[in-house]
C-alpha positions in Angstrom: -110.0 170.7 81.3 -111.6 167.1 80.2 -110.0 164.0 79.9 -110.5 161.0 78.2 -112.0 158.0 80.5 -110.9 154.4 80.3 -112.8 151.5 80.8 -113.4 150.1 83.5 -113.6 153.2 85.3 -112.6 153.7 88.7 -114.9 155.5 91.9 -112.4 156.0 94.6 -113.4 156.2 98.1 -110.6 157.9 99.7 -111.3 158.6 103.2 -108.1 160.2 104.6 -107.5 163.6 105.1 -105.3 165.8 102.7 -103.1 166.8 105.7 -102.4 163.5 106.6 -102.0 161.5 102.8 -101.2 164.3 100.6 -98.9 162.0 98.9 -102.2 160.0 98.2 -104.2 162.7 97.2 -101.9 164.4 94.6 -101.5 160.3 92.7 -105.5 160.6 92.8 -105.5 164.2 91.3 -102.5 163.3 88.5 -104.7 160.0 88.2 -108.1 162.0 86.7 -107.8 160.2 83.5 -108.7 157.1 85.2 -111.7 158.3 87.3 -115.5 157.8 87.4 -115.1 159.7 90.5 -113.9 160.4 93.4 -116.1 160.5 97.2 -115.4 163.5 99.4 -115.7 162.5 102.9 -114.5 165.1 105.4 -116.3 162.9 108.5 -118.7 160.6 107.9 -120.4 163.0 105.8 -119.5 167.0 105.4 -118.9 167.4 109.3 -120.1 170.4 111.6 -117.4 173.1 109.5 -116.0 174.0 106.3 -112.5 172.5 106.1 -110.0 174.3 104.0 -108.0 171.3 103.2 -110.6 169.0 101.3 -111.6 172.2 99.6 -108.8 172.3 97.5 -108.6 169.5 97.0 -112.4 168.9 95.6 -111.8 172.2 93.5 -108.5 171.0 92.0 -110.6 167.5 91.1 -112.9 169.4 89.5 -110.9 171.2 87.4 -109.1 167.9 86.1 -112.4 166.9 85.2 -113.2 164.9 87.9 -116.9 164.7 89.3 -116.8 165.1 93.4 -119.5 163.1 95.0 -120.2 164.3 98.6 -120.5 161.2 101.1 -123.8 161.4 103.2 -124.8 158.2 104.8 -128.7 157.0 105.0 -128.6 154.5 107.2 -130.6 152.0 105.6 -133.4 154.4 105.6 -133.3 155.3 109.4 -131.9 159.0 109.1 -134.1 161.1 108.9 -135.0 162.8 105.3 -133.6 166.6 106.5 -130.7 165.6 108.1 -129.8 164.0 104.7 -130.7 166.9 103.1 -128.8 169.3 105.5 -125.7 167.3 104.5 -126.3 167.5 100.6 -126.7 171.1 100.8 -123.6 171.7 103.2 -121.3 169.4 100.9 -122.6 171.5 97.9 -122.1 174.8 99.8 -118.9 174.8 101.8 -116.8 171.9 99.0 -119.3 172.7 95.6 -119.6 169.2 95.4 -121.1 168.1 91.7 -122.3 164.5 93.0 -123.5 162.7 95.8 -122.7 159.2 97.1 -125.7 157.9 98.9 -124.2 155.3 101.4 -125.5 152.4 103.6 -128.8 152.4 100.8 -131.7 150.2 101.8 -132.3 147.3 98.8 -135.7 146.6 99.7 -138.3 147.9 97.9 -140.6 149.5 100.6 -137.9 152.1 101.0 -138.2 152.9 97.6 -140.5 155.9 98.0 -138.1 157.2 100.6 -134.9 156.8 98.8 -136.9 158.7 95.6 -137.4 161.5 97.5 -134.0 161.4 98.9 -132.6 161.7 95.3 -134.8 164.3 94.0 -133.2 166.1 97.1 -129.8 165.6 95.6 -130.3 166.9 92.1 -132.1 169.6 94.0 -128.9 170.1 95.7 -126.6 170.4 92.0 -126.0 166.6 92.0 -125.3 165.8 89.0 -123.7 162.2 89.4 -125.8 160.5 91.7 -124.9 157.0 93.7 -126.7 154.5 95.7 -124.7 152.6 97.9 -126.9 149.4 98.5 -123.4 147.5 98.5 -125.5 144.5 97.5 -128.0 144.0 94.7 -131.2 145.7 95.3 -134.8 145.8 93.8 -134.6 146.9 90.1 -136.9 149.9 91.0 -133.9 151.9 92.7 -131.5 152.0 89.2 -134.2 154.5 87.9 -133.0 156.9 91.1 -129.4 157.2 90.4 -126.9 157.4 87.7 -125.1 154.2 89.2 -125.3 151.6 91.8 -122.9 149.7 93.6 -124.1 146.5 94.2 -121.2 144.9 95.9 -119.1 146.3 98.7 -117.1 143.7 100.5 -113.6 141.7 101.2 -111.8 140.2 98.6 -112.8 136.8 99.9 -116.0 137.2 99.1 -115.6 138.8 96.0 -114.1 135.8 94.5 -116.9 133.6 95.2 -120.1 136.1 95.0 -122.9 135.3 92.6 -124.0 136.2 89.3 -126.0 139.6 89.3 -129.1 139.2 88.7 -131.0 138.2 85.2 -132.3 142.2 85.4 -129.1 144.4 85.9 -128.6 142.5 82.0 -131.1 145.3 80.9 -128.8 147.9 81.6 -125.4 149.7 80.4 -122.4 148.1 82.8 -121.8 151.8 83.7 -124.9 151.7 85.7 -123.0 149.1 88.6 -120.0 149.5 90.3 -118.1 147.4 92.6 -116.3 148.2 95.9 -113.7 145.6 97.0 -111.4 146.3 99.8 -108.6 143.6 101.6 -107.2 143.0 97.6 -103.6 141.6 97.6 -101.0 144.0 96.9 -100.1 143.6 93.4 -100.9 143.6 89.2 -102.1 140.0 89.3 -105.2 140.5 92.0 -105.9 144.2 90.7 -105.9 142.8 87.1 -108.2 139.5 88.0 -110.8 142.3 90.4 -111.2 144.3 87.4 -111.9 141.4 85.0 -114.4 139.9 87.6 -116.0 143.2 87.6 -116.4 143.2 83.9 -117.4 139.8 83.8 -120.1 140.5 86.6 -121.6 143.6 85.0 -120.1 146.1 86.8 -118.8 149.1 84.6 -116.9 151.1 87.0 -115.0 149.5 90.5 -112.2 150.0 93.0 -110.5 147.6 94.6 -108.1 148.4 97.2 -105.9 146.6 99.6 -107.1 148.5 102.5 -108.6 145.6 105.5 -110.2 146.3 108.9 -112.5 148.9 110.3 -111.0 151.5 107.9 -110.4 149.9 104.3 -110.8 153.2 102.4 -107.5 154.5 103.5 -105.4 152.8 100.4 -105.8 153.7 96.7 -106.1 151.1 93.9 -103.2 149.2 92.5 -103.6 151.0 89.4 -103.3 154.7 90.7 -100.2 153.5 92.7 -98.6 152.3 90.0 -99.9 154.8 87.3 -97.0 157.7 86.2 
């Protein structure tokens, strides 16, 4: 089944497990007209078994249509290329993940040569949606790797008063950014006003949640709580 997408799309970070939020992950699944896509992470990253709970509910987002990136962190460059890899090709074996979501990316451009090799691992893998979580704006060289970029991960706060992207991400299609924005206030006003700044910034597809603390990826956007 396909849906329809809407502008400005929405990549949805929800890291709580399906036994614990199934209330939140049934809104995300009646949500798929509203998704970019959705990152699958078990803990921090496939973990050390198959779990039968996020399985489901990665199959029943890909049959709304939904692509399923599989979280694998790169530490900046420090983890080592196969343990990468061994987490690519367990999220594609044990949850047939269609994506992967690349996080703590290195900006700088002497990783670049890594983080190619990394990707070419991933579409190795069956990724077909690929993400670089550089969660700041990094050399121009790394949007040829991946199918988007998030280019700003941060509170609220900051959001508000971050910078204009720079003159180069103006070469590109908005749907190459994204945006993560977590300790939002609850409510239309400051959803509305993080997805306007996102439009007006470049970025093509965001979330913005009101999640705070060490663990701000518990919450879902204004928009799928209020949706239905």
């Amino acid at each position: 089944m396909t849906h329809e997408r809407k502008d400005p799309m929405l990549l949805v970070p929800l890291y709580e497990h399906p036994a614990d939020r199934p209330d939140a992950w049934e809104r995300l699944i009646g949500c798929a007209e509203l998704l970019h896509s959705v990152v699958l992470n078990p803990d921090s990253g496939p973990g050390a078994a198959r779990d039968e709970r996020f399985a489901l509910v990665a199959e029943r987002l890909r049959d709304a249509g939904v692509p399923v990136l599989g979280y694998v962190d790169t530490d900046y460059g420090r983890r080592p290329h196969a343990a990468v890899v061994q987490d690519l090709l367990r999220h594609r074996d044990w949850y047939a993940t269609d994506g992967a979501f690349l996080d703590q990316a290195c900006a700088d451009p002497e990783l670049l040569p890594h983080y190619r090799r990394l990707t070419v691992a991933a579409r190795a893998a069956g990724a077909r949606t690929l993400v670089l979580n550089h969660g700041a704006h990094p050399h121009p060289g790394y949007v040829e790797l991946a199918d988007l970029l998030v280019t700003f991960e941060g509170p609220w706060d900051a959001y508000r008063d971050a910078q204009a992207p720079p003159p180069w991400t103006a070469d590109h299609p908005a749907q190459r950014f994204c945006h993560l924005v977590y300790g939002v206030p609850p409510g239309e006003i400051a959803a509305r006003l993080a997805g306007e700044l996102a439009a007006q910034r470049g970025a093509g597809v965001h979330c913005a949640v009101p999640g705070t603390g060490p663990h701000p990826w518990g919450a879902l956007p204004y928009a799928l709580e209020t949706a239905g």
